[in-house]
N, C-alpha and C positions, 0 to 999 in steps of 0.2 A: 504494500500500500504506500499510498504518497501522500506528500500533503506540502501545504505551501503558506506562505503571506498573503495578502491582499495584490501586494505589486511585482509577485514573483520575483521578488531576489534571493529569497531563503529559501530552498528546498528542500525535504529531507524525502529519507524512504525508510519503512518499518517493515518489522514483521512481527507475528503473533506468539506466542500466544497474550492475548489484552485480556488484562485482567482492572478491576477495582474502579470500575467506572461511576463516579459518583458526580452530582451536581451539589458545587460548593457556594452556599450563600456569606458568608464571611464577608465582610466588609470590605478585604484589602481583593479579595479577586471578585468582590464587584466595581471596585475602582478599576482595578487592573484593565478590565474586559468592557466598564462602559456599559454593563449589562446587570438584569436580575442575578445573574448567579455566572459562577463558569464549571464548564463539566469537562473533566479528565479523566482518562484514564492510561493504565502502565503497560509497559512492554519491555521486555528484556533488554538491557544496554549492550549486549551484543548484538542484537538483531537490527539495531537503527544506525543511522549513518546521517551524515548532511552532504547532499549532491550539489548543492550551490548555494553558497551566501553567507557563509559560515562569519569570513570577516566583516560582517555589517552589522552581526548579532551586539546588541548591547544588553549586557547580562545587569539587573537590579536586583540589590537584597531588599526585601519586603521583608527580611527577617534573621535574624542568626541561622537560622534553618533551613530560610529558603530563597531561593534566587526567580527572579520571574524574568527570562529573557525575554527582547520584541526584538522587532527588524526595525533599525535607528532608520529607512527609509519612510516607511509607510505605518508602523506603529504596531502593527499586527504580533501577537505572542506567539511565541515561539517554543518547540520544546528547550528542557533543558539537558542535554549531553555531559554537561560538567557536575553532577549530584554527587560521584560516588558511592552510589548506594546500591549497584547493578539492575539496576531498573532507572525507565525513563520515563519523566510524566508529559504525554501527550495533550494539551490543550485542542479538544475535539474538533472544534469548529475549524480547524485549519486542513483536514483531514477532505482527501478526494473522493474517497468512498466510505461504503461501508466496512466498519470495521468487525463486524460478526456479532458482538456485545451490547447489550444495551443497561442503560444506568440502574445501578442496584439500592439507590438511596439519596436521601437528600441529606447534606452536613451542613453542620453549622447554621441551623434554625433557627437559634435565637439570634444571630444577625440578623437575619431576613430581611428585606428589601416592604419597608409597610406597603408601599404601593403596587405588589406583587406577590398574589394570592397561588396555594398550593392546592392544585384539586386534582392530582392522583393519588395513586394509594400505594407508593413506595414507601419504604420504611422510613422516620426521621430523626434525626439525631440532632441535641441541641449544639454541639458539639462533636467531635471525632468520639466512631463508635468504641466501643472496647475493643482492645488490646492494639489500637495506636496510640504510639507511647512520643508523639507530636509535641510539642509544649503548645499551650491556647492561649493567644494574644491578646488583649483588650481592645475591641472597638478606638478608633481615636478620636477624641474631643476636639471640633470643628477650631479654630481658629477665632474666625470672625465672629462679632458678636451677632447676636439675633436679630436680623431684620426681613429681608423675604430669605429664601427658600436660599441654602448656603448649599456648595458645593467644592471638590477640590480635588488635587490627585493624587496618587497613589502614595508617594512620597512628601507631598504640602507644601511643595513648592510654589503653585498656583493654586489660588483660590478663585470663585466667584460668589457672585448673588445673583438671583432671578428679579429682577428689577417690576416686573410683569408678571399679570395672572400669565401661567401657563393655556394656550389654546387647545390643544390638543396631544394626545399622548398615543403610540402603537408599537406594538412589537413587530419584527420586521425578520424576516426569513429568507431570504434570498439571497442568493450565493456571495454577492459582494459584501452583504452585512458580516454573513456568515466568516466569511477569511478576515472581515476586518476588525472584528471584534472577538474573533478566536471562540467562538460562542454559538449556542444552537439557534440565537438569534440575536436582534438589536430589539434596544427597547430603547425608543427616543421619545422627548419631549419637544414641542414647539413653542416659541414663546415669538412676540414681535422683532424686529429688527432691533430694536434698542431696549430689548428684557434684559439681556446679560451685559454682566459687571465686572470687570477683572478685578480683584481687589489686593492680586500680587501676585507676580509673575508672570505677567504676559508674555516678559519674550523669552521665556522657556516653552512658548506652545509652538508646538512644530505642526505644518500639514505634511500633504501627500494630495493630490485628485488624481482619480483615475482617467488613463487621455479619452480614453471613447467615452467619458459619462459626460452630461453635460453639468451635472450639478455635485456628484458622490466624491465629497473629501472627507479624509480623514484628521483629524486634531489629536494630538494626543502630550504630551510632558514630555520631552527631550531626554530631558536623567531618568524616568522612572517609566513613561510609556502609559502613564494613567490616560484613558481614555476624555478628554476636554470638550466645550461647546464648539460648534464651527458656527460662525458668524456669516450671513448669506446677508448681504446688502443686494444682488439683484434682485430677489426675491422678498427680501423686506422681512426676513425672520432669521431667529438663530436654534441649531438642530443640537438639542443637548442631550448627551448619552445618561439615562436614567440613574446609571450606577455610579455615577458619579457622585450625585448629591448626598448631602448629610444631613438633608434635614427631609418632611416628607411632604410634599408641593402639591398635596390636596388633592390632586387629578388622577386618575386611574388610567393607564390604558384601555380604549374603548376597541381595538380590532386587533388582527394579524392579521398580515398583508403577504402577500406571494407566499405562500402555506403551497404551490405548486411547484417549489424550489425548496421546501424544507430538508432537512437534515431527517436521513432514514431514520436515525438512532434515537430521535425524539419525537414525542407523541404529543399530541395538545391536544389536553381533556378540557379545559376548560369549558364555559357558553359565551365565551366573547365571539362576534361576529369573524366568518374568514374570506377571505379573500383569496382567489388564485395566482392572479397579480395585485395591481394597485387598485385600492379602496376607489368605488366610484364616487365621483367629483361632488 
């Protein structure tokens, strides 16, 4: 199997056997991913490889314990090859196919994302199940003080504020969210052209557009890779990755959108409305 970045500079190739695949709600790999949650799972460190792009990886500790690599072009997570632990942890949504497995659980529930409800019936952990002997990190305390809806990334580098009611909220499944956010889907927010507020570190947000899209850029933290708003002035709104925020912006996502490109390995039970492509106008 193979699997890539958003912008194809990072490539690797795997083999199986995949084991331990779980969807992690934890606060730092929803910064990470820009997403409700991110879902991984392992494969043997001898069976993987990277076939291109290896010098662009920029590896982030998110922890004494753990390293979250992205591709310093386009943002997208990467696995990580340097663990030592003979195992590699896969970040799924980068992944070309299917990979045979499918996710055994949900961790770290008491993070959870309030504006992203669980309605299968996977097992859940508030915390790492037993007998991973992981150390469990404390959520971190926003920065800025209270005013709209705060936001920031991975490392805290960059923070914002939602200036603006949020318009509209959707999870988003189609292949480009999917490699860009390393994740079984996007979950964006819309708010007007001048809703968002950088309130530190602007020029640590790096993009990336893809050439053929007319509008799909990616934002993300230069040092850490945390997924950031991308500010659309032709369009007169700014597109912020849900997982970002640290506080909870009221709005729910009302659809999933291109569920016609989903990810085999993930199911949407929910009753939010879907879409095969994009939600009619």
């Amino acid at each position: 199997m193979r699997g890539s970045c958003l912008c194809g500079a990072v490539v690797w190739r795997v083999e199986g056997p995949f084991a331990h695949m779980s969807h992690c709600h934890c606060s730092r790999c929803r910064k990470a991913h820009g997403s409700a949650f991110g879902t991984y799972l392992e494969a043997p460190a001898e069976r993987f490889a990277f076939e291109a792009g290896r010098d662009g990886v920029v590896r982030f500790a998110s922890s004494a314990a753990l390293a979250r690599p992205f591709c310093g072009r386009c943002g997208s997570l990467v696995p990580d090859d340097a663990a030592g632990t003979g195992r590699v942890a896969l970040p799924a949504g980068g992944l070309d196919g299917d990979p045979g497995v499918r996710p055994l659980a949900h961790i770290f529930v008491a993070s959870k994302a309030p504006w992203h409800e669980l309605s299968d019936t996977l097992p859940r952990f508030a915390a790492y199940p037993k007998g991973f002997e992981s150390p469990e990190l404390p959520d971190r305390v926003p920065k800025d003080p209270q005013g709209g809806p705060r936001g920031s990334c991975l490392c805290d580098a960059v923070g914002f504020v939602l200036s603006e009611p949020p318009r509209l909220a959707r999870y988003c499944h189609c292949g480009r969210c999917r490699k860009a956010r390393s994740a079984a889907f996007a979950a964006n927010l819309f708010v007007g052209g001048g809703g968002v507020r950088f309130t530190r570190g602007a020029a640590q947000v790096a993009s990336w557009k893809l050439p053929e899209a007319r509008h799909f850029t990616q934002c993300f933290c230069r040092r850490c890779g945390g997924k950031l708003p991308r500010l659309d002035p032709e369009r007169g709104l700014a597109v912020v990755p849900m997982g970002a925020l640290d506080d909870d912006p009221g709005i729910r996502p009302s659809a999933h959108i291109f569920v016609a490109s989903k990810a085999p390995w993930h199911e949407i039970t929910d009753a939010l409305p879907q879409h095969a492509e994009a939600a009619p106008a």
